[in-house]
Backbone as JSON Lines, residues from 0, in Angstrom:
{"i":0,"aa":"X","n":[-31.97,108.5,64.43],"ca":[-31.98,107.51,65.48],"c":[-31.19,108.07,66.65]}
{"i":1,"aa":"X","n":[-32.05,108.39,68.05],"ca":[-31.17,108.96,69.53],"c":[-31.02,107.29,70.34]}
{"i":2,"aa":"X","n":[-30.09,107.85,70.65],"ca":[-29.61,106.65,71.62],"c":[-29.74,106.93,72.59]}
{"i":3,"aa":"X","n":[-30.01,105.95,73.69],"ca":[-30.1,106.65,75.35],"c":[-28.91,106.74,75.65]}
{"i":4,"aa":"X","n":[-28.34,107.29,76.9],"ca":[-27.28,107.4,76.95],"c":[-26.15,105.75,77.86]}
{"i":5,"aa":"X","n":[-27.31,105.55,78.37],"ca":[-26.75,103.8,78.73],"c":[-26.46,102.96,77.53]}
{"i":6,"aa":"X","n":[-27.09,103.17,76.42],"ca":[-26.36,102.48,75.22],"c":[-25.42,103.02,74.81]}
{"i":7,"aa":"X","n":[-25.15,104.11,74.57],"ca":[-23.83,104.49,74.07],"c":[-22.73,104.69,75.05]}
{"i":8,"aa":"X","n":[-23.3,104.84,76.29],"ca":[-21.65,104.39,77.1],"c":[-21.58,102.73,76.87]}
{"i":9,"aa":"X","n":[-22.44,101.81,76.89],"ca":[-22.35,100.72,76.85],"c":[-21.42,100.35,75.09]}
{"i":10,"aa":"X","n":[-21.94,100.95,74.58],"ca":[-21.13,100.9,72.8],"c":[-19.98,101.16,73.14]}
{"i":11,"aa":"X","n":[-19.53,102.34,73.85],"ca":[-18.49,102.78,73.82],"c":[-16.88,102.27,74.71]}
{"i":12,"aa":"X","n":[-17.68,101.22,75.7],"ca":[-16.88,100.63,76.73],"c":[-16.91,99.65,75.81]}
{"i":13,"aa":"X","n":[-17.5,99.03,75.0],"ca":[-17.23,97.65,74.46],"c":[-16.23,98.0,73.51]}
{"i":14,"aa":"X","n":[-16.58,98.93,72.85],"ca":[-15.14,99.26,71.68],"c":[-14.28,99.83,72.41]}
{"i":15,"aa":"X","n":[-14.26,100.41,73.49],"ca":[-12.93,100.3,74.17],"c":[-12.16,99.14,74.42]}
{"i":16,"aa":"X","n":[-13.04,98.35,74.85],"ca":[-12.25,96.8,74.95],"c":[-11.84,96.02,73.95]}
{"i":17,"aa":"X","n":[-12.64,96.23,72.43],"ca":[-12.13,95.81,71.3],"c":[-10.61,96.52,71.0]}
{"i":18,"aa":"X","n":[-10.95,97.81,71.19],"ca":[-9.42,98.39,71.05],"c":[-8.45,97.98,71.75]}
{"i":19,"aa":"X","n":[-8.87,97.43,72.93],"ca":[-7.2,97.68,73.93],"c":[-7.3,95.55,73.35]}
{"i":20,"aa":"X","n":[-8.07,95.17,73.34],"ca":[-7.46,93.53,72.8],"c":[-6.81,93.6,70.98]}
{"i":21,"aa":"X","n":[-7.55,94.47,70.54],"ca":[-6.78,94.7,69.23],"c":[-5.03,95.23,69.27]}
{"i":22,"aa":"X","n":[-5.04,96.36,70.29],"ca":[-3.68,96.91,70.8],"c":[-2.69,95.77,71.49]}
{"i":23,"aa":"X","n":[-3.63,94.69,72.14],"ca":[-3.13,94.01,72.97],"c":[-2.01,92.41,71.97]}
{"i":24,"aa":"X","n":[-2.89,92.18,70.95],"ca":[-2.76,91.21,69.74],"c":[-1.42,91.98,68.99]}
{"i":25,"aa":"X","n":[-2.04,93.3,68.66],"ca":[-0.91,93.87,67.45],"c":[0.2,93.96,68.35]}
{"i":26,"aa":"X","n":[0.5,94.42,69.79],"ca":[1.95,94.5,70.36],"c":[2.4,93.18,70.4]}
{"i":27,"aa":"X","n":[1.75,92.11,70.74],"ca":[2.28,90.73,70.69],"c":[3.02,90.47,69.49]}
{"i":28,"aa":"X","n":[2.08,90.31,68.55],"ca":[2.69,90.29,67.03],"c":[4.13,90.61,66.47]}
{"i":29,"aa":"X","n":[4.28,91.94,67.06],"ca":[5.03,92.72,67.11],"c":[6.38,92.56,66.78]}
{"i":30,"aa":"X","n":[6.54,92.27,68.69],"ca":[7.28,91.59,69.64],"c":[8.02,90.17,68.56]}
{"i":31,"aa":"X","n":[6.98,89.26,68.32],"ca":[7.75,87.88,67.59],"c":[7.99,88.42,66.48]}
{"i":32,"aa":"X","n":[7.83,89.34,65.62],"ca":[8.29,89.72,64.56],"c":[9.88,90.24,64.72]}
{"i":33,"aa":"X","n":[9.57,91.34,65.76],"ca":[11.25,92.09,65.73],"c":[12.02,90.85,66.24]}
{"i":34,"aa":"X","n":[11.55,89.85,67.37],"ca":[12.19,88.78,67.8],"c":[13.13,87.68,66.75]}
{"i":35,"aa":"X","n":[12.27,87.42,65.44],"ca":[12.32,86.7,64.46],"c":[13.65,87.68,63.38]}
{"i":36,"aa":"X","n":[13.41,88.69,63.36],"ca":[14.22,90.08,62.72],"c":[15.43,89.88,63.33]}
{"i":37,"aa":"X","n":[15.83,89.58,64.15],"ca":[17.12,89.58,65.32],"c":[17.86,88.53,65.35]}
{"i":38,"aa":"X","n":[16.45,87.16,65.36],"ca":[17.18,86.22,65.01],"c":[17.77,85.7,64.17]}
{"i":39,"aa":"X","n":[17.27,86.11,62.6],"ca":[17.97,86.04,61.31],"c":[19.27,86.97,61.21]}
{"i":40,"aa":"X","n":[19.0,88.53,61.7],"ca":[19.91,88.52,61.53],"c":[21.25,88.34,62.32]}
{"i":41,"aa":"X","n":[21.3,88.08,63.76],"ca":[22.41,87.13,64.37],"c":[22.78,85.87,63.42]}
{"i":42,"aa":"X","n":[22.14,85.01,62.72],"ca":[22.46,84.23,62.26],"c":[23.26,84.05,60.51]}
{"i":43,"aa":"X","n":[22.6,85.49,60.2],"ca":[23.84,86.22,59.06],"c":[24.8,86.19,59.19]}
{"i":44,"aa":"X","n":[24.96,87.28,60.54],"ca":[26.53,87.83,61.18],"c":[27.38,86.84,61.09]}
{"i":45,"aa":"X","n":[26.58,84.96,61.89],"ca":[27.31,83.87,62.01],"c":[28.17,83.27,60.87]}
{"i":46,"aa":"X","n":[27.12,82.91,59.7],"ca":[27.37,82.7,58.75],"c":[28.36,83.61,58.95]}
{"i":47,"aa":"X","n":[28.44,85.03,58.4],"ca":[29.6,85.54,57.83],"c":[31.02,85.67,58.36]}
{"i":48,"aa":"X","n":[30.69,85.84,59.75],"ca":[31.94,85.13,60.62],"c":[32.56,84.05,60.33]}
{"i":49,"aa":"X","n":[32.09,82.74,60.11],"ca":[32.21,81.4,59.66],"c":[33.11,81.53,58.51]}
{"i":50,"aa":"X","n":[32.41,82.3,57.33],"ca":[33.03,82.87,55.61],"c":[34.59,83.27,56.15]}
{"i":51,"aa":"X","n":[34.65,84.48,56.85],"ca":[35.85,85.07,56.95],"c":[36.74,84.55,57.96]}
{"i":52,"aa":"X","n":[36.41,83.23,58.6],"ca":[37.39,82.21,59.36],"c":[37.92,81.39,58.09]}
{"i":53,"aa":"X","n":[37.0,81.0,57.36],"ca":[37.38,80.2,55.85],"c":[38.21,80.69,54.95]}
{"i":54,"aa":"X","n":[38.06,82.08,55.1],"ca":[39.15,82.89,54.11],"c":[40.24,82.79,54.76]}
{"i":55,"aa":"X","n":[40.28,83.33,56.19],"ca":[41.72,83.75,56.72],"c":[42.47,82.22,56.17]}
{"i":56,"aa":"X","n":[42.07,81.04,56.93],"ca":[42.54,79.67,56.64],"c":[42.9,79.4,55.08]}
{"i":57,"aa":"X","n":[41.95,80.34,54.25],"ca":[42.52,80.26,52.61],"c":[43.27,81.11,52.22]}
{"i":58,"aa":"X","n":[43.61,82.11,52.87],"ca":[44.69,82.81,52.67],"c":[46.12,81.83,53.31]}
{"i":59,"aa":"X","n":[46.05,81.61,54.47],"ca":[47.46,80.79,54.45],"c":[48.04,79.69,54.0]}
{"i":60,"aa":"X","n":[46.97,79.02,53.7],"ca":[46.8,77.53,52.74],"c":[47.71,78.11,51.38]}
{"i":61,"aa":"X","n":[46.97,79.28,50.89],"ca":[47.5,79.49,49.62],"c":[48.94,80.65,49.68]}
{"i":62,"aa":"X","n":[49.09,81.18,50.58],"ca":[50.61,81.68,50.76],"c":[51.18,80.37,50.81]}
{"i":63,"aa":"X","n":[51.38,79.7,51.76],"ca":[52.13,78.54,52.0],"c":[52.59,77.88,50.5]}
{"i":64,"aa":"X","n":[51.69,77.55,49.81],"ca":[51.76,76.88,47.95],"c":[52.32,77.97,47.73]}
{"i":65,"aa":"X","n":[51.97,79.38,47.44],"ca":[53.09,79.93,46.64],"c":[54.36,80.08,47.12]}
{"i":66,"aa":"X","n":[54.39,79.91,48.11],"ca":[55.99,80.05,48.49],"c":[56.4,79.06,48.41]}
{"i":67,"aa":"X","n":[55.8,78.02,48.21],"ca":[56.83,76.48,48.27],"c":[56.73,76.38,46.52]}
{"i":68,"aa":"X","n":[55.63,77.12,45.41],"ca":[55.95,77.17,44.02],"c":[57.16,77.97,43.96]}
{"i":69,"aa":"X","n":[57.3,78.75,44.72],"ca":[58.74,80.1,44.5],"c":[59.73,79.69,45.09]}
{"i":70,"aa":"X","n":[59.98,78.68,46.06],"ca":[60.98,78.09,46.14],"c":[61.53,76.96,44.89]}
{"i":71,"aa":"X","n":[60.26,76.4,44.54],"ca":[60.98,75.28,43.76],"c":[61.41,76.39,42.37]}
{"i":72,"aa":"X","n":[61.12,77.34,41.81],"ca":[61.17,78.37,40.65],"c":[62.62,78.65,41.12]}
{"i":73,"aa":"X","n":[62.92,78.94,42.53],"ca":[64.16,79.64,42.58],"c":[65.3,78.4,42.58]}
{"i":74,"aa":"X","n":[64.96,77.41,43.3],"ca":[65.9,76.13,43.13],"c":[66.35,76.05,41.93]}
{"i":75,"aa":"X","n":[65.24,76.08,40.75],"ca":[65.74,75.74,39.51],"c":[66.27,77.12,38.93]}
{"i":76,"aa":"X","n":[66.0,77.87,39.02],"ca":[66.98,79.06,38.68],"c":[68.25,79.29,39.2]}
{"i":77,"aa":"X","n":[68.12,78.67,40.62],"ca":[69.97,78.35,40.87],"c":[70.77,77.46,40.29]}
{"i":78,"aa":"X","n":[70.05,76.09,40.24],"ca":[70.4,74.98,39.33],"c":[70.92,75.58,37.82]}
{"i":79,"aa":"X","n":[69.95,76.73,37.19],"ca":[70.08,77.15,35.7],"c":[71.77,77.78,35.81]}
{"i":80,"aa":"X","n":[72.03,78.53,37.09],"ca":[72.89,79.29,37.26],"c":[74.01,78.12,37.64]}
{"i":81,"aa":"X","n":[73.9,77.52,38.38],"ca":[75.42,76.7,38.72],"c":[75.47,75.39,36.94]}
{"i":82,"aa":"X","n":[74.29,75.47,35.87],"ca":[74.98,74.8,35.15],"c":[75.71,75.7,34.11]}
{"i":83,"aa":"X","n":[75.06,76.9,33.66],"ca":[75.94,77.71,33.43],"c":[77.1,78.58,33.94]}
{"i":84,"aa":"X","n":[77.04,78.2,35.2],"ca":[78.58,78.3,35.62],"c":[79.71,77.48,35.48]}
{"i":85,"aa":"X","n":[79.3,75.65,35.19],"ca":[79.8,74.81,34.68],"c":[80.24,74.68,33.47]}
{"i":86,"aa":"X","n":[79.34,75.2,32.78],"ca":[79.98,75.58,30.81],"c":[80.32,76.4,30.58]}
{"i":87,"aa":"X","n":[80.87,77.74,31.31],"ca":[81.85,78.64,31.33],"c":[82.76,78.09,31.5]}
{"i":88,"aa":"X","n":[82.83,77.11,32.31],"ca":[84.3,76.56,32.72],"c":[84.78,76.83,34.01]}
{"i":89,"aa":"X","n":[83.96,77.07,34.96],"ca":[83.83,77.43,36.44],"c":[83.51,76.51,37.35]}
{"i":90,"aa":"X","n":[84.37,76.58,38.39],"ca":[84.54,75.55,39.36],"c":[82.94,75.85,40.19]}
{"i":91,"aa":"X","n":[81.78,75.21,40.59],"ca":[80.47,75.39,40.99],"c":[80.98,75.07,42.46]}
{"i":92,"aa":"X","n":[81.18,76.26,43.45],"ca":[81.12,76.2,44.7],"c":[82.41,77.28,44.92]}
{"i":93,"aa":"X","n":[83.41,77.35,44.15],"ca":[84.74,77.85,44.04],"c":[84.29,79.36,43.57]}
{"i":94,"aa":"X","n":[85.46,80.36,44.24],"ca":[85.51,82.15,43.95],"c":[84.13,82.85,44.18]}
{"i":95,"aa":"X","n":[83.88,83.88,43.04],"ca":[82.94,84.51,43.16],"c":[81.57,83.88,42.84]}
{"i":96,"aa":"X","n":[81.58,82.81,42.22],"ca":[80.44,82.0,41.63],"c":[79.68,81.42,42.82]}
{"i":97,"aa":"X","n":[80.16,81.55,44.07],"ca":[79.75,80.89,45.17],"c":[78.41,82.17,45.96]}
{"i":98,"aa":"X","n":[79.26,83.34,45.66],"ca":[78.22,84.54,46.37],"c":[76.97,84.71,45.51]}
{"i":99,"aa":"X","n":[77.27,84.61,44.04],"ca":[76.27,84.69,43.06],"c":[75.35,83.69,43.67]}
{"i":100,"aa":"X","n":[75.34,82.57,43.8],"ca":[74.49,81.21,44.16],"c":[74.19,81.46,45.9]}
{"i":101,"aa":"X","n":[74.51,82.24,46.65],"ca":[73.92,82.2,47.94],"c":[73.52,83.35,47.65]}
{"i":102,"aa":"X","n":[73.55,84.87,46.59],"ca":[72.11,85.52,47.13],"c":[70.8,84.89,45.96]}
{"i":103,"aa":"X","n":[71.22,84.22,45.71],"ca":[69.77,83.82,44.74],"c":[69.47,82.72,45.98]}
{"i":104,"aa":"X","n":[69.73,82.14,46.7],"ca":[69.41,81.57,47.79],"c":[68.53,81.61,48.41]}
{"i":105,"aa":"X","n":[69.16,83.48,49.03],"ca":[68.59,84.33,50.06],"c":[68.01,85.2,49.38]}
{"i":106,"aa":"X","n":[67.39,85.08,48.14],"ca":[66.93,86.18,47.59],"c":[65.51,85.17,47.42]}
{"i":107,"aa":"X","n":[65.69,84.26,46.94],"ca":[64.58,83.15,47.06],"c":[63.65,83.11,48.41]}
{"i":108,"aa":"X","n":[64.67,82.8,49.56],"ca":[63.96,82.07,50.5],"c":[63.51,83.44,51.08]}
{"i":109,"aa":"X","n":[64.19,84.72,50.94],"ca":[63.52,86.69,51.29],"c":[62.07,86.29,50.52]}
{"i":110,"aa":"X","n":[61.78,86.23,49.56],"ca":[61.03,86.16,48.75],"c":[59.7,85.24,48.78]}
{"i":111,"aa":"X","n":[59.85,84.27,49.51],"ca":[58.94,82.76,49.94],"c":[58.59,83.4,51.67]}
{"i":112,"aa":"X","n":[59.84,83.6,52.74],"ca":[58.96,84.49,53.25],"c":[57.94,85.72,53.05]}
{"i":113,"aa":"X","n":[58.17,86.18,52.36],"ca":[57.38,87.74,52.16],"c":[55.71,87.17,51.6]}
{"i":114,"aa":"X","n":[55.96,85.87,50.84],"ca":[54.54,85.56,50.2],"c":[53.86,85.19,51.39]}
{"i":115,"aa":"X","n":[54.62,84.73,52.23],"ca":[53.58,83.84,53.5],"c":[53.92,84.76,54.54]}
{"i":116,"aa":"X","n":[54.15,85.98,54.42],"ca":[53.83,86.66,55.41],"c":[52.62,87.89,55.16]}
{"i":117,"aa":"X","n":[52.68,87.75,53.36],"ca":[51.63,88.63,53.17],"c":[49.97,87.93,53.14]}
{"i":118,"aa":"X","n":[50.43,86.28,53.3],"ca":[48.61,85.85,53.31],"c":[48.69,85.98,54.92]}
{"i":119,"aa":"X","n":[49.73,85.54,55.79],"ca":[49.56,85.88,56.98],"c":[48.81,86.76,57.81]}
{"i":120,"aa":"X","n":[49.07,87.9,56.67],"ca":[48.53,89.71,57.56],"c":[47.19,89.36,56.23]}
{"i":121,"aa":"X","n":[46.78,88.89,54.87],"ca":[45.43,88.91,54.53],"c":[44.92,88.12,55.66]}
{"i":122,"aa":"X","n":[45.27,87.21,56.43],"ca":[44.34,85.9,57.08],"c":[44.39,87.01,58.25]}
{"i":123,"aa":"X","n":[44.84,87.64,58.66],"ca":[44.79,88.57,60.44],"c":[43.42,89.45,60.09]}
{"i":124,"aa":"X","n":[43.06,90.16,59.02],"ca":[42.26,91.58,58.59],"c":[41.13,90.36,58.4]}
{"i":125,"aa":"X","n":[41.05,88.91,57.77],"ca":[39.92,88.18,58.03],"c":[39.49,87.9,59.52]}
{"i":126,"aa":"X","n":[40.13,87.45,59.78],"ca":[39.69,86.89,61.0],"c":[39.82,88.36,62.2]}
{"i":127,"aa":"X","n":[40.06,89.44,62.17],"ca":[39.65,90.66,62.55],"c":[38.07,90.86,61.87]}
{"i":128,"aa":"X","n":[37.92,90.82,60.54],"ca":[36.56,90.71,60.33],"c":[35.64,89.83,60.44]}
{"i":129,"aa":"X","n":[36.04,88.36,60.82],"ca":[35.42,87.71,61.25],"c":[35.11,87.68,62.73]}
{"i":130,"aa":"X","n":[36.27,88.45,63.62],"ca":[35.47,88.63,65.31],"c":[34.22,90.22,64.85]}
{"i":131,"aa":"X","n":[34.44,90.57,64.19],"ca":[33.59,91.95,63.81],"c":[31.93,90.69,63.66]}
{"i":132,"aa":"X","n":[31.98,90.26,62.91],"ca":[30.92,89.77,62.69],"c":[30.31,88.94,63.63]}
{"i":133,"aa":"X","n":[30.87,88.13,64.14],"ca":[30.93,87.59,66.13],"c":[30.01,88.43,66.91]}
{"i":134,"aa":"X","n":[30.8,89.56,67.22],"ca":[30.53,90.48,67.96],"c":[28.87,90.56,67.65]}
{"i":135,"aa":"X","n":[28.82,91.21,66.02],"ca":[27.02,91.52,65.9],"c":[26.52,90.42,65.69]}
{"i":136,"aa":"X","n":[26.38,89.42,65.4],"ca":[26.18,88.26,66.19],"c":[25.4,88.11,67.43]}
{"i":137,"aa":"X","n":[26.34,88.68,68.09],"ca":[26.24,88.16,69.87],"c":[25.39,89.64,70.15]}
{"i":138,"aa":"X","n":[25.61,90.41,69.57],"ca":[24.55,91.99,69.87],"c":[23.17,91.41,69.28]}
{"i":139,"aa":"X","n":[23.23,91.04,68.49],"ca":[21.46,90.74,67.63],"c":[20.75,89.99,68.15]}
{"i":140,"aa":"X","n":[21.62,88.56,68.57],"ca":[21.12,87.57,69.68],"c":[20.29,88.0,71.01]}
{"i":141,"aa":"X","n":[21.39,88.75,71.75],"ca":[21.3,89.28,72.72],"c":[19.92,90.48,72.3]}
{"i":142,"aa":"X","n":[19.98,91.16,71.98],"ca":[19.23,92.02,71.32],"c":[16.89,90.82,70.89]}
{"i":143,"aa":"X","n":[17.9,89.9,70.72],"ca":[16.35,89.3,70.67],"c":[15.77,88.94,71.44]}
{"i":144,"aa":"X","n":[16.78,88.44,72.56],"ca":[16.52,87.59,73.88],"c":[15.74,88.95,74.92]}
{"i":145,"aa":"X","n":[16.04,89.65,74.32],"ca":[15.85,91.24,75.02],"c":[14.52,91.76,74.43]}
{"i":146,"aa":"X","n":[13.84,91.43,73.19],"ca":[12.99,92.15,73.1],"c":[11.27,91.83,74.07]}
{"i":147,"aa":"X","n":[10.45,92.56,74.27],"ca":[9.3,92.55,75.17],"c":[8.07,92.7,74.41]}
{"i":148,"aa":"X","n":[7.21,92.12,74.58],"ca":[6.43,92.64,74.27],"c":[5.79,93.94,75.02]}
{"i":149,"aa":"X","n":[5.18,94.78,73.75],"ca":[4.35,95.88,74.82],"c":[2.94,95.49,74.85]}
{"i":150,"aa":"X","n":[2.48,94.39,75.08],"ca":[0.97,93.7,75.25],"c":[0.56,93.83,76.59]}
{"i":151,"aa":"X","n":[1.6,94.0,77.67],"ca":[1.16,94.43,79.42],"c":[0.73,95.69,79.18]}
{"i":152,"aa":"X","n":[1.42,97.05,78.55],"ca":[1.91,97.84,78.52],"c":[0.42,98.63,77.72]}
{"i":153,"aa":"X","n":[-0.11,97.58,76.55],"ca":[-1.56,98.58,76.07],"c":[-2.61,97.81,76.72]}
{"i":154,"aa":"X","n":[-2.28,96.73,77.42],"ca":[-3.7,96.13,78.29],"c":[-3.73,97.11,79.46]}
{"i":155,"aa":"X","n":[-2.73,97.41,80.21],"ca":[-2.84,98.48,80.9],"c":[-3.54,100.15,80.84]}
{"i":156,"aa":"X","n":[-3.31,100.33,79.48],"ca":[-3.67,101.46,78.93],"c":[-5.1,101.15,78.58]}
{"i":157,"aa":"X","n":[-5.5,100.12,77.72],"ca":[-6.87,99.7,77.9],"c":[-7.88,99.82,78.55]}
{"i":158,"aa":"X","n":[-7.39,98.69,79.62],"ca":[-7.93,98.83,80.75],"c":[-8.31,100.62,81.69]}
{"i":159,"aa":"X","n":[-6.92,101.23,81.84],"ca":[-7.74,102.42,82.11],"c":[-8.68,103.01,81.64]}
{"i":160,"aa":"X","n":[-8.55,102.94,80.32],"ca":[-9.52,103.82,79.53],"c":[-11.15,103.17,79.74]}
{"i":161,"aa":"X","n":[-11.16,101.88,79.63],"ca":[-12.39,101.11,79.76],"c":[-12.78,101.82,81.54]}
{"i":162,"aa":"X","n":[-11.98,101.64,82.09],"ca":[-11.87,101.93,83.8],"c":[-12.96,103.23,83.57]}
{"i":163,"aa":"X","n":[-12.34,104.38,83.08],"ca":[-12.12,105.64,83.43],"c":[-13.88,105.89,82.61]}
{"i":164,"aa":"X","n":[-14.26,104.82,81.43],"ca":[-15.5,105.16,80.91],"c":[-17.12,104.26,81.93]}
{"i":165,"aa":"X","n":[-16.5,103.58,82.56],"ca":[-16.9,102.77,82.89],"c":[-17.43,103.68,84.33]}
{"i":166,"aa":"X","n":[-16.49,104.43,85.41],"ca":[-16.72,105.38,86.03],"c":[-17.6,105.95,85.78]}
{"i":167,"aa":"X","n":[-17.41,106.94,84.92],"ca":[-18.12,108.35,83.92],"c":[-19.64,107.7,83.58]}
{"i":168,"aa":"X","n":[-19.57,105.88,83.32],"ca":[-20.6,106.11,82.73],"c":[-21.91,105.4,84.71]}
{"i":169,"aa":"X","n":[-21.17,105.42,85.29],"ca":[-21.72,104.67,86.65],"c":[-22.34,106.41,87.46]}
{"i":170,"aa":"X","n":[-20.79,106.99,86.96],"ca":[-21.41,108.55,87.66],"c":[-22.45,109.55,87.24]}
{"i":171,"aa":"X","n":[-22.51,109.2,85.97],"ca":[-23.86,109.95,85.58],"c":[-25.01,109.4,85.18]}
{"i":172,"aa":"X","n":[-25.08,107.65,85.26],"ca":[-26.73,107.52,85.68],"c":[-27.08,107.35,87.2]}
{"i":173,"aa":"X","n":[-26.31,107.63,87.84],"ca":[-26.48,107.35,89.37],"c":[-27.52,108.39,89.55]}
{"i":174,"aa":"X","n":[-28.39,108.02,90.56],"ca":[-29.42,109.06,90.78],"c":[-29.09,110.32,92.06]}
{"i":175,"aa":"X","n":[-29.27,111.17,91.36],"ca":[-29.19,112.24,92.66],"c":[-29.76,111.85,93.89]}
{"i":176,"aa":"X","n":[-28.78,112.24,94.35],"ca":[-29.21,112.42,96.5],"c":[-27.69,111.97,96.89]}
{"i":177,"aa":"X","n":[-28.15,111.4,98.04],"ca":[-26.65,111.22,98.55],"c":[-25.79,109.96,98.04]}
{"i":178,"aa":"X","n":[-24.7,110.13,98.14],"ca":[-23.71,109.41,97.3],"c":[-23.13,108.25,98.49]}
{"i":179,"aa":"X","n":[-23.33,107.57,97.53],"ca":[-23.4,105.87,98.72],"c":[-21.68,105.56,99.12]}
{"i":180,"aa":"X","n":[-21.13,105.37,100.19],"ca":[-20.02,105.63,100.53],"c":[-19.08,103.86,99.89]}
{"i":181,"aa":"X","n":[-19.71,103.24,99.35],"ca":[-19.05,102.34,98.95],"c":[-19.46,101.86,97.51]}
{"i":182,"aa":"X","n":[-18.91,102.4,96.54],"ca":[-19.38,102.15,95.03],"c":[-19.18,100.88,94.73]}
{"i":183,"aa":"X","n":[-20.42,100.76,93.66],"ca":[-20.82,99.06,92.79],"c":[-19.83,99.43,91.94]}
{"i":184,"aa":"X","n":[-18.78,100.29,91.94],"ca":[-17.5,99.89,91.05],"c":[-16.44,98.24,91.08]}
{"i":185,"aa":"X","n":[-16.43,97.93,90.2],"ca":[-15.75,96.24,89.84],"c":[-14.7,96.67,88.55]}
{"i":186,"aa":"X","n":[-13.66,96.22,88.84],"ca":[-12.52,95.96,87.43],"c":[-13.13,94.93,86.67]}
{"i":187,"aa":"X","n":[-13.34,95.39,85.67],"ca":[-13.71,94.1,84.76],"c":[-12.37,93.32,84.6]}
{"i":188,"aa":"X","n":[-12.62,92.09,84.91],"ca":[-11.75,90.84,84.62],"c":[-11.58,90.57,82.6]}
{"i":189,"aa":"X","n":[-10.23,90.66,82.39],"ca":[-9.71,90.69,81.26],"c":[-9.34,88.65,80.83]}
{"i":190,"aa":"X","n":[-9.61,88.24,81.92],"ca":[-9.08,86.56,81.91],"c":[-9.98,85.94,81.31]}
């Protein structure tokens, strides 16, 4: 089976145009896909930002309790100490029995600080990882609000190609002689 050659430029401009609307569909597609990709994951980041604001806040919640359990532990271990300083037979506030009972004091209350200063610095490295997660967040967001489609970008390319066959195929059934100074060339309308 020969084809004339007006049918097969004619075949061939039409599947050009199938291609560049097929090109034109799949970049769209695309586009809301990576869009959708960006938006989940900004909304991870959030979540996990959120998590590690919850921790930092559970880290000091729970320093705070242990140091007020290690105070009351040390109260009563001073208490243990000034009643056995009493059944020795020792005046409780009087001589050396007095320094014994102020560094368990200050050895206590050294000690109740240090717990709530160490959820302090765990709650700082959260909430340092929770602006970390912020940050990509606000990049992924941003990042979606940003993406394009390339659907201008292969209709354009399309279009030339349809253009450029569409020429080729006007220039070689044109009949010899002289060449008419204003061509029946038309952009085909894509609307």
């Amino acid at each position: 089976m020969c084809l004339d050659p007006i049918t097969l430029a004619t075949i061939s401009t039409v599947a050009s145009i199938g291609g560049t609307v097929s090109s034109v569909m799949g970049a769209s597609k695309k586009a809301k896909g990576d869009r959708a990709a960006l938006q989940y994951e900004a909304a991870v980041h959030k979540r996990n930002q959120e998590l590690a604001e919850w921790k930092a806040a559970d880290a000091i919640d729970r320093s705070k309790k242990a140091a007020s359990e290690h105070r009351i532990r040390g109260a009563q271990f001073k208490s243990g100490q000034e009643a056995q300083i009493a059944a020795n037979g020792f005046t409780v506030g009087a001589g050396d029995e007095v320094f014994i009972l102020a560094d368990t004091a200050a050895n206590t209350d050294l000690d109740a600080r240090t717990i709530i200063n160490n959820g302090e610095r765990e709650a700082f490295s959260f909430k340092v990882q929770g602006a970390g997660f912020g940050s990509q967040s606000e990049q992924a967001s941003r990042q979606a609000g940003n993406v394009r489609s390339g659907a201008f970008g292969a209709l354009i390319s399309g279009a030339s190609g349809v253009a450029s066959k569409w020429m080729k195929y006007n220039r070689d059934s044109a009949p010899a002689g002289p060449v008419d100074p204003s061509p029946n060339f038309q952009i085909p309308s894509f609307t």
